[in-house]
C-alpha positions as CSV (number, residue, x, y, z in Angstrom):
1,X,-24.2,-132.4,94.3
2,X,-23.4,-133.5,90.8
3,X,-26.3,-135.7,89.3
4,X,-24.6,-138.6,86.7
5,X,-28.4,-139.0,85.4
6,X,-29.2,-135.7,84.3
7,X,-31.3,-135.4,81.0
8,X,-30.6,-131.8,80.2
9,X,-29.2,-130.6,77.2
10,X,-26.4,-128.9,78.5
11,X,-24.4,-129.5,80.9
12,X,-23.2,-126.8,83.5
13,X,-20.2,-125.0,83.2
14,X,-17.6,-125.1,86.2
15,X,-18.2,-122.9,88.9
16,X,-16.6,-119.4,88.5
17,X,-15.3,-120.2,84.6
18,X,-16.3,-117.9,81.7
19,X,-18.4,-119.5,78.9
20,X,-16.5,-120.6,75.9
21,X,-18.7,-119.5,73.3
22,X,-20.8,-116.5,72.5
23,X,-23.0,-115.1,70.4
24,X,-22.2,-111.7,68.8
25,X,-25.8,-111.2,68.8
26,X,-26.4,-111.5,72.8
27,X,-25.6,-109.1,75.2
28,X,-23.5,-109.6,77.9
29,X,-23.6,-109.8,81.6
30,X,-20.6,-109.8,84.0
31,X,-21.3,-111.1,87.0
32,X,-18.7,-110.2,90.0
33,X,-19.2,-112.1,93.2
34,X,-17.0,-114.1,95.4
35,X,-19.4,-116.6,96.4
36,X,-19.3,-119.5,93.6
37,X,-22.8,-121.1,94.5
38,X,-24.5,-117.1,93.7
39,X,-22.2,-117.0,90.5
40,X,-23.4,-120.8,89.3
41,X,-27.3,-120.3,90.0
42,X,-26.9,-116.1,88.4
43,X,-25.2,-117.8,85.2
44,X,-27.9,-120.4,85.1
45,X,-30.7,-117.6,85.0
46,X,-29.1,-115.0,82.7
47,X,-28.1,-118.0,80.4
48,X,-31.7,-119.0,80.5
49,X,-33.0,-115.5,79.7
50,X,-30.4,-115.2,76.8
51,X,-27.3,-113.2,77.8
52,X,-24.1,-114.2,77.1
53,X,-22.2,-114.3,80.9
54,X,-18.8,-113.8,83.0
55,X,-18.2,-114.0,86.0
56,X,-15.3,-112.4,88.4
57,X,-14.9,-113.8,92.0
58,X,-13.1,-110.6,93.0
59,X,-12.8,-107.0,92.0
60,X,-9.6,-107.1,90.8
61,X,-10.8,-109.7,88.6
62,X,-13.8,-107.7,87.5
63,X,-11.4,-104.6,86.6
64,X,-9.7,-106.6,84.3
65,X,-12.7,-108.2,82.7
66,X,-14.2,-104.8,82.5
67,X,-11.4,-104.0,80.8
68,X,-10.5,-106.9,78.2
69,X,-14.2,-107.8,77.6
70,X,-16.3,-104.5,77.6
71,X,-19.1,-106.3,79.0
72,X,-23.0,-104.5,78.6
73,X,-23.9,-104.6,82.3
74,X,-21.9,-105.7,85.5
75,X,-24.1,-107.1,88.2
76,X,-21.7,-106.6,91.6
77,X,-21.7,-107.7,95.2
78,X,-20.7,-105.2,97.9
79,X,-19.1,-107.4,100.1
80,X,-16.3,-109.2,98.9
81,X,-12.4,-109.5,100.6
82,X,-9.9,-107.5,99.2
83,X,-11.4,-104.7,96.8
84,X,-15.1,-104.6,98.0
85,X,-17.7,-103.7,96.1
86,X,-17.8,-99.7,96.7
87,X,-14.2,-99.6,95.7
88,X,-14.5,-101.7,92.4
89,X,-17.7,-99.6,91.4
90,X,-16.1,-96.4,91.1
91,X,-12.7,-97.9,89.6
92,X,-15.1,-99.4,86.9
93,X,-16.7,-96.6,86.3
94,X,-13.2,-94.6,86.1
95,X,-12.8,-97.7,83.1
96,X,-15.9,-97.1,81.3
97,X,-19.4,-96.0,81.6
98,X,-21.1,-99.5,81.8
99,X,-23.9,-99.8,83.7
100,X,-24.0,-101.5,87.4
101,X,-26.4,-103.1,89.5
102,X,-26.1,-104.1,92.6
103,X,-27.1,-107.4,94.2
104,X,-26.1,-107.4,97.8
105,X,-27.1,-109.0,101.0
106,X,-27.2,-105.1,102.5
107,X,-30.4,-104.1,102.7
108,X,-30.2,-100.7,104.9
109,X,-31.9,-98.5,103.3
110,X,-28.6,-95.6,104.0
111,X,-26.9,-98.7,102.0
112,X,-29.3,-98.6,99.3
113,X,-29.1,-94.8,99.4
114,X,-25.5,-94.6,99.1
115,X,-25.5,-96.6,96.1
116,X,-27.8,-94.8,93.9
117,X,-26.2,-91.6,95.2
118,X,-23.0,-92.6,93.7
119,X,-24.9,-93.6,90.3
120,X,-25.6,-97.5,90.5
121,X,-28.1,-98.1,88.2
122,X,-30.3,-100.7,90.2
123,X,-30.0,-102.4,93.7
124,X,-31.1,-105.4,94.3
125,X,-30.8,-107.3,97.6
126,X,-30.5,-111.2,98.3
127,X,-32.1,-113.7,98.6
128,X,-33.5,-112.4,95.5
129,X,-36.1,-113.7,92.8
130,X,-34.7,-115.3,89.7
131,X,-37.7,-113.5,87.2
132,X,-36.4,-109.9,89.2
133,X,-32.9,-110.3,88.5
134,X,-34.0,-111.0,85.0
135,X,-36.5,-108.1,84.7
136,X,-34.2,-105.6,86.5
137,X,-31.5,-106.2,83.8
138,X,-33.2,-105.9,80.8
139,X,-34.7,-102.9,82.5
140,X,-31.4,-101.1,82.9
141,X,-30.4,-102.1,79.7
142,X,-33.5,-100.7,77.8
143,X,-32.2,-97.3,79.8
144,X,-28.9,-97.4,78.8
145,X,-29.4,-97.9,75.2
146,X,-32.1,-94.9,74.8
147,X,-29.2,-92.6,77.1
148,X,-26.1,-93.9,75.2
149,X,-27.8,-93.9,71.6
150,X,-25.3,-91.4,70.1
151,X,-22.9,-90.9,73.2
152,X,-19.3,-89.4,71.8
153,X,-16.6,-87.3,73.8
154,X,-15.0,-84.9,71.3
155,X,-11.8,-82.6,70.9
156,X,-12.6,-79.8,68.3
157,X,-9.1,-78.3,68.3
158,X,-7.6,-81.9,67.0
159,X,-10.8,-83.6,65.1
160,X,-10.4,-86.1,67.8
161,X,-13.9,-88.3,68.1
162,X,-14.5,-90.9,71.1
163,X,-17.2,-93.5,70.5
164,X,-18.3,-94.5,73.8
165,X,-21.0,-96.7,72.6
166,X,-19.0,-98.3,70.0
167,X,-16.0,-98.1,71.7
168,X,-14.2,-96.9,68.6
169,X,-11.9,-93.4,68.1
170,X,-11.4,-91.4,65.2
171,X,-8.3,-88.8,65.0
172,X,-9.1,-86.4,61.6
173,X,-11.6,-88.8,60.2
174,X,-9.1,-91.7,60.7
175,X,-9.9,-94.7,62.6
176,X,-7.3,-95.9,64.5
177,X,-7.1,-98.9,65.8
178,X,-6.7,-99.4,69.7
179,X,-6.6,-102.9,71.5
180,X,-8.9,-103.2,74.9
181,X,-6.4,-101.9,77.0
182,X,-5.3,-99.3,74.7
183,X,-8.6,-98.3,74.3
184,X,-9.0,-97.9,78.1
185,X,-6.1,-96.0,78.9
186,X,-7.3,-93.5,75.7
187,X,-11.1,-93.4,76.7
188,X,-10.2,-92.5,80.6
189,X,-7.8,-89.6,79.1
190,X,-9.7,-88.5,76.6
191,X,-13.1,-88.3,79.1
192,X,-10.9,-86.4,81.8
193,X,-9.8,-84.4,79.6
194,X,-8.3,-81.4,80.4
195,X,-7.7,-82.9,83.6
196,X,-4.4,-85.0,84.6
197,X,-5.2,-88.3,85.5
198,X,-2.7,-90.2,88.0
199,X,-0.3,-93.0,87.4
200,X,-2.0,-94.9,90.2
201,X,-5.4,-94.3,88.9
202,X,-4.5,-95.4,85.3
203,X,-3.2,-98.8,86.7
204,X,-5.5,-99.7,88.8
205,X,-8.1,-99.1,86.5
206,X,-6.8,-100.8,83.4
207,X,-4.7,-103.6,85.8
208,X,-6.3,-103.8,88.7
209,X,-3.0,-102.9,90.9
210,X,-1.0,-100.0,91.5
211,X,2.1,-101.6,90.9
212,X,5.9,-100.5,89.4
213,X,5.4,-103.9,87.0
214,X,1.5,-102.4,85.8
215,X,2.9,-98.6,85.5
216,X,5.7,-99.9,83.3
217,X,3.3,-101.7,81.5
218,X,0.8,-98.2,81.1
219,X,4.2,-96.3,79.8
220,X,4.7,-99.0,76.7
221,X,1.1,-99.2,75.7
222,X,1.4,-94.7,75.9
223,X,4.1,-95.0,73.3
224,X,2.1,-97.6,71.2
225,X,-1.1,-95.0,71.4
226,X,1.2,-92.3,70.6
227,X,2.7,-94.1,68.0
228,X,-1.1,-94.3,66.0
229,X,-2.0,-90.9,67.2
230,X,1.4,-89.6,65.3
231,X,1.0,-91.8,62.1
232,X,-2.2,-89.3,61.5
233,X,-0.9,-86.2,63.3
234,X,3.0,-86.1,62.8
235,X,4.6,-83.9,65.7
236,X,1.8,-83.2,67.6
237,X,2.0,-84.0,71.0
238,X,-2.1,-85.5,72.1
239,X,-0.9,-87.0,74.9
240,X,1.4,-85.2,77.3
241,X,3.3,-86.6,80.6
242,X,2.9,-84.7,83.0
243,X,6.4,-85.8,85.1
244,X,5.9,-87.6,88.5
245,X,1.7,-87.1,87.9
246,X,0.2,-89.1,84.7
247,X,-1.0,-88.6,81.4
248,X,-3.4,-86.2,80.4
249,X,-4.5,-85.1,76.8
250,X,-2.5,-82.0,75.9
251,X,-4.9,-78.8,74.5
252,X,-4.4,-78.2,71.1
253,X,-5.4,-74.8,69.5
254,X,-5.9,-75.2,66.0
């Protein structure tokens, strides 16, 4: 119920809307959860505690976020319509290695079980306690940044260095500069690698959809990657298509 006399500072932002304004020096949470109550009173306490916050009412929203924003941790419900939760945790992770918690209603423990099995982070179940959520979070965080304190993914052959901690690539001691979803097309080849990863599994993890619109739109931003790979490496083929398969990142011997 909206309360005209309120005497806080700030006023709340509108349910399910991304905050405006960050602070480079904050970390931030994504929150993905189709309720809009959970996702006003979750922003509320992670503002409070000092994160910067999104929010996603659905996993195909949170893919995308994932994606554009690069968030620090992604706190996600299981049950949600559409892509549920189990499906947009292991897309996510197919995007990058961010870590997950889970905040669910589920509490069987072969739920809880599950989760960890297939390398959640945390689980916590609702109703839940606002200093847990906190504490759990900064918890997982002080974990990821000990594991992910020099984290790279590197091809020899080509000089080819992946910074999956600062998100940034290096081709002979060259930077090269990648947008977001560059970048997440690159990093998901580069970490498969020598694998072949699938059209469908490219799209849906840098679009959300499996679609002839978001493989069209994977082909262009290829040919721009190859373009930046080529400007350092003329004639040499990094990323190769495998015909009526994907991409995968073609072995070079040096």
């Amino acid at each position: 119920m909206e309360n005209p006399k309120s005497t806080t500072s700030e006023e709340p932002k509108p349910i399910g809307t991304d905050l405006d304004e960050f602070s480079k020096l904050r970390q931030c949470v994504l929150i993905v959860e189709d309720e809009p109550d959970t996702v006003f009173l979750l922003k509320q306490i992670l503002l409070n505690a000092g994160f910067n916050v999104r929010s996603a009412l659905s996993g195909e929203e949170a893919i995308e976020k994932v994606t554009s924003h690069h968030p620090d941790l992604v706190l996600l419900d299981l049950m949600m319509p559409g892509m549920n939760g189990w499906e947009t945790f292991k897309t996510i992770r197919q995007v990058m290695d961010v870590p997950v918690i889970i905040l669910s209603a589920l509490a069987i423990k072969d739920d809880i079980v599950k989760a960890l099995q297939l390398g959640v982070d945390d689980y916590i179940t609702k109703p839940f306690y606002n200093a847990e959520v906190v504490a759990r979070v900064k918890n997982v965080l002080r974990r990821t940044r000990a594991k992910n304190s020099n984290q790279q993914v590197m091809i020899p052959s080509i000089s080819l260095v992946l910074d999956l901690k600062e998100r940034t690539t290096k081709l002979q001691g060259q930077t090269i500069d990648l947008s977001p979803r560059e970048y997440a097309i690159f990093s998901l080849l580069v970490t498969q690698a020598p694998s072949t990863v699938k059209y469908a599994e490219i799209s849906q993890a840098v679009w959300g959809e499996d679609s002839a619109d978001a493989r069209k739109r994977t082909k262009f931003l290829v040919y721009l990657i190859l373009k930046k790979l080529q400007a350092i490496l003329p004639g040499v083929e990094i990323i190769r298509n495998i015909t009526q398969i994907g991409y995968k990142i073609n072995s070079v011997d040096s």
